[in-house]
N, C-alpha and C positions, 0 to 999 in steps of 0.2 A: 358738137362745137369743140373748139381748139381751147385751150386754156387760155390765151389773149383773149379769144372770142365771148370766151364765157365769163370772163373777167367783167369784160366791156358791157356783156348783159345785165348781168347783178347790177354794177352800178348804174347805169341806166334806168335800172327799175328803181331806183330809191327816189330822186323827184318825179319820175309819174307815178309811181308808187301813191307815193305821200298827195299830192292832185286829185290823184283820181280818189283816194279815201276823203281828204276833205271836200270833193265836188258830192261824192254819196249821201256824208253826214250833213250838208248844209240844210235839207230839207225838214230833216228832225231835230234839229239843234235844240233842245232843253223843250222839247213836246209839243212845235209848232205844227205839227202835224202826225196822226198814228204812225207806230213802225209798219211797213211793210215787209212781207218775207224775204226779201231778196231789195235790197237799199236801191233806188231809182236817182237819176241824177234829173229831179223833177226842177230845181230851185227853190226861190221862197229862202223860208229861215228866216232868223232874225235879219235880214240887210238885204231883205226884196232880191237876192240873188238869181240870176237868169242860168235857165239851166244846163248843167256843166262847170260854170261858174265857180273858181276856188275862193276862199277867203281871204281873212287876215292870216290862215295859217302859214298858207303856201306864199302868198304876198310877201312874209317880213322873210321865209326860207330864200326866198328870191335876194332878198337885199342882201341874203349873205352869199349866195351863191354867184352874185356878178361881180364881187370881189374875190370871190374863189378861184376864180375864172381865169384871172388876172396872173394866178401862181403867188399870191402876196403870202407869206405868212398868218395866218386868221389871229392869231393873237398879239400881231406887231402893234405901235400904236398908233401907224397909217391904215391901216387892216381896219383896226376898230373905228376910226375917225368914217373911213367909207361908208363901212355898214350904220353906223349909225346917222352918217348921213342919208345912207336909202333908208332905213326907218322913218327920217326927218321928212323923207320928198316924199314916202309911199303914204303918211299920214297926210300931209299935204293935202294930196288929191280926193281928198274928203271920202274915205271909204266908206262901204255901206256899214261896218261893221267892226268896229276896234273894242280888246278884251278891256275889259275895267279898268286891270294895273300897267298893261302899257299905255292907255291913255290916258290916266294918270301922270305917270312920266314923261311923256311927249309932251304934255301939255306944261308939267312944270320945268322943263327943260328949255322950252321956246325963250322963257323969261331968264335962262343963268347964262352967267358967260362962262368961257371957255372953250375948247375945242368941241367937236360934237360929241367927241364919246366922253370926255370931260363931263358934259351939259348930262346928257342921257345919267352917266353914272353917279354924280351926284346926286340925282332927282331919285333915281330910284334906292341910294342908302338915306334919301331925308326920306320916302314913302314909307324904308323900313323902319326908321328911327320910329318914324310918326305913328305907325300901326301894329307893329310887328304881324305883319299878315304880307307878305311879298309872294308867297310858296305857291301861285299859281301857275297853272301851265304853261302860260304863256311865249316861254324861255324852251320849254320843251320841244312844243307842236313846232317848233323852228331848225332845231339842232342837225337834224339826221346829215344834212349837206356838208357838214361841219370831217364826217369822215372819212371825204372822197380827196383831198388837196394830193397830188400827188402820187396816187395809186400806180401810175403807169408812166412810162415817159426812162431816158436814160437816167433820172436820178433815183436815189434810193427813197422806195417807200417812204412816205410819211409814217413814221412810229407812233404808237399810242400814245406815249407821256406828251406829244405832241397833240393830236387829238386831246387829248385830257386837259389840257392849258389851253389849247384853244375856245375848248367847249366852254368851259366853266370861264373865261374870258367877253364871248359873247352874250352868254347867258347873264352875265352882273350888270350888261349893259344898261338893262329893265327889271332885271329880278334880282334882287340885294340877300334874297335867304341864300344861307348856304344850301338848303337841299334842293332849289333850285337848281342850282348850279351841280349838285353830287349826281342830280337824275340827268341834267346833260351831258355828263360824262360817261353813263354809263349808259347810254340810249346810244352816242355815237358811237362807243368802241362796239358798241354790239353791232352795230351799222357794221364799221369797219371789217369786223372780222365775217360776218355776212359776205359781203363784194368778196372779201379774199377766200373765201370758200373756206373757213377755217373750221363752219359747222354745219351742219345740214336742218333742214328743219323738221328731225326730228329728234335734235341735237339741242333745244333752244339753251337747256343749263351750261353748256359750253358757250355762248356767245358772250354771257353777263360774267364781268370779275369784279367783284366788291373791293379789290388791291385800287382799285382808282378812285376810291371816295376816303377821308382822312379817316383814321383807325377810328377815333371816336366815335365816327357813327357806322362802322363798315358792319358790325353785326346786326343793327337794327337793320339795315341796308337788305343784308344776306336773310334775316327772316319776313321782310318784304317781301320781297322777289320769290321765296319758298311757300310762300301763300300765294302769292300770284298763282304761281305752277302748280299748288292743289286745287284751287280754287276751281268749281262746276261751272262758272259763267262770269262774264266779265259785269254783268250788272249785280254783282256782290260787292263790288268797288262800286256807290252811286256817287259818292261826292267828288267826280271825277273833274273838276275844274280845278283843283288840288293836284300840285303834281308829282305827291308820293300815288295816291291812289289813282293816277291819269295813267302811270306809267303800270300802275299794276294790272288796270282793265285790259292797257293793251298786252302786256304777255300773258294773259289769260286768254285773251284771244287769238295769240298766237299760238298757245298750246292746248286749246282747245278746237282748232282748225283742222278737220279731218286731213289725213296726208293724200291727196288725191291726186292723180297725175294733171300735166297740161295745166290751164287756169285755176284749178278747183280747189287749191291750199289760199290762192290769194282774194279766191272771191269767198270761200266761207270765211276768211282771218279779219278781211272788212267789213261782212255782214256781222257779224259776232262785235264789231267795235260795234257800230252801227246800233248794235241792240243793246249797248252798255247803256244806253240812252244817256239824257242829260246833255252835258257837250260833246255832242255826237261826231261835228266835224273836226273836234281836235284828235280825239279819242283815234277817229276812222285815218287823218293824215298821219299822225302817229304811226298807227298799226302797220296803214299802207305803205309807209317807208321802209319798214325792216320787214316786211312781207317783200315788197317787189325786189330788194336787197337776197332776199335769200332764194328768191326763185327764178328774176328776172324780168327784164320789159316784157320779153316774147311771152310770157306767162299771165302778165295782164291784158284781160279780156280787149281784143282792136276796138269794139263798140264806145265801151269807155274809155279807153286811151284818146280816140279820135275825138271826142268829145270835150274835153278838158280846156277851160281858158279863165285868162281872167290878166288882173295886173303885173306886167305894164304892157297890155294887148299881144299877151306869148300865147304860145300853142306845145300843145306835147313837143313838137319837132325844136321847139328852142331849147325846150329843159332838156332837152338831147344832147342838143349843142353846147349849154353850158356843162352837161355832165363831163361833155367829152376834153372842154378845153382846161375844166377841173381836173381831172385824171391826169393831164400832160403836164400839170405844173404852170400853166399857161402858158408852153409853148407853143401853139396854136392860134392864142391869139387870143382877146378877150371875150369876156360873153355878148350874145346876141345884139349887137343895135336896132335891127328892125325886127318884130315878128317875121314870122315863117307864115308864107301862104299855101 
């Protein structure tokens, strides 16, 4: 492949990446059914999913990825009004399956006024006030889309401090902790530098920089992530609805992912989420994002790729489409209005 070309792969692989890992884990989602060797895209899980079927995961990575689409700036506060508006329409439509603390927030957000991300952002600093317990993954299993704005196209690169404002931007949307938000930023620049081919995957220590989480916590940060990378198996991290430990299952199983040619890095890197057990589909859309990010589309298996669907009646071939017109900055034009047949 050409360097455009291979560019254009990587990122491509980060929403069916991230799809086809949450279509795998919805089956076993917190032990709804044994694991299997090799993750099956059966359905089931907690929200009667049909199989193929992505969740809430890929569902809310959507709302932000058809503003992405657009070329908007993700952290402007027309950016944020959209997305929280498609969180606002994607809850709407009564999904089988919404995490606790975003619907939490969704639900105390319908009642505040203000703009949408106004509404959203309130609810989720009164969630934090209320409980101090915000730090779930939910903000996470979302992000990875967050590092593609602008990859390609005549303007220059999106920069990380860019990435890094945006993520932690969308993330406070619905998650008020700060580590919330410190694990969004450090999930997309890994994305980001992934697509740019900046490290190979058997490079994973060069993707993650702890310079983009505030110094206070950057060294707890940095021996997170060095436990990750010891660590024999991702289900050492069980309390993985947590998204200090969400984020460590999956670079455990990225680095515990045999380096295998062709498909074989990105189907062990998902099965290994997959077996982190617990929340298995965040865990797996997770993994599968910065997995297909560092290998590419052509690298996930066609069987699962072709298989992939779910809200708002997309198909791999869209998340394509919006990959593609994310990359141009929205020159292109914006993301998909009708599915792909």
């Amino acid at each position: 492949m050409s360097l455009e070309v291979d560019l254009l792969d990587r990122a491509r692989g980060v929403l069916v990446g991230q799809a086809v890992g949450d279509a795998l884990g919805v089956p076993y989602e917190f032990g709804c059914r044994a694991l299997d060797p090799v993750p099956a895209m059966l359905g089931g899980g907690l929200g009667g999913f049909a199989p193929g079927q992505w969740s809430d995961d890929t569902a809310m990575a959507l709302c932000i990825a058809e503003v992405a689409a657009t070329g908007t700036d993700l952290a402007a506060p027309a950016a944020l009004d959209a997305i929280a508006l498609g969180f606002e329409l994607w809850f709407s439509s009564e999904p089988p399956d919404v995490g606790v603390q975003t619907r939490s927030v969704l639900v105390d957000a319908a009642g505040r006024a203000g703009s949408p991300a106004q509404r959203l952002g309130s609810a989720a600093r009164a969630l934090h006030e209320r409980t101090g317990r915000t730090a779930g993954n939910g903000s996470l299993m979302r992000t990875a889309v967050v590092a593609l704005p602008g990859l390609c196209g005549p303007a220059a690169p999106t920069g990380e401090a860019a990435v890094v404002a945006a993520a932690r931007a969308v993330s406070d949307l619905t998650h008020a902790d700060p580590l919330a938000a410190d694990a969004c930023a450090l999930w997309s620049v890994a994305v980001r530098r992934a697509v740019l081919g900046a490290a190979a995957a058997h490079d994973l220590p060069g993707l993650f920089d702890c310079s983009v989480v505030p110094q206070a916590r950057r060294g707890q940060w940095e021996g997170r992530l060095q436990g990750a990378l010891a660590a024999q198996h991702p289900s050492d991290f069980p309390d993985n609805g947590y998204v200090v430990t969400a984020l460590q299952a999956c670079v455990c199983a990225l680095a515990r992912a045999p380096r295998r040619e062709g498909s074989g890095f990105f189907v062990d890197a998902v099965t290994l989420a997959v077996h982190a057990g617990h929340d298995t589909d965040s865990v797996a859309a997770i993994t599968g994002a910065l997995a297909g990010a560092l290998v590419g589309r052509s690298a996930i298996p066609l069987e699962w790729a072709s298989a992939v669907h779910g809200w708002p009646g997309l198909r791999a071939a869209d998340l394509d489409r919006l990959t593609v017109n994310t990359l141009g900055g929205g020159l292109l034009g914006s993301g998909p209005q009708q599915p792909a047949t």
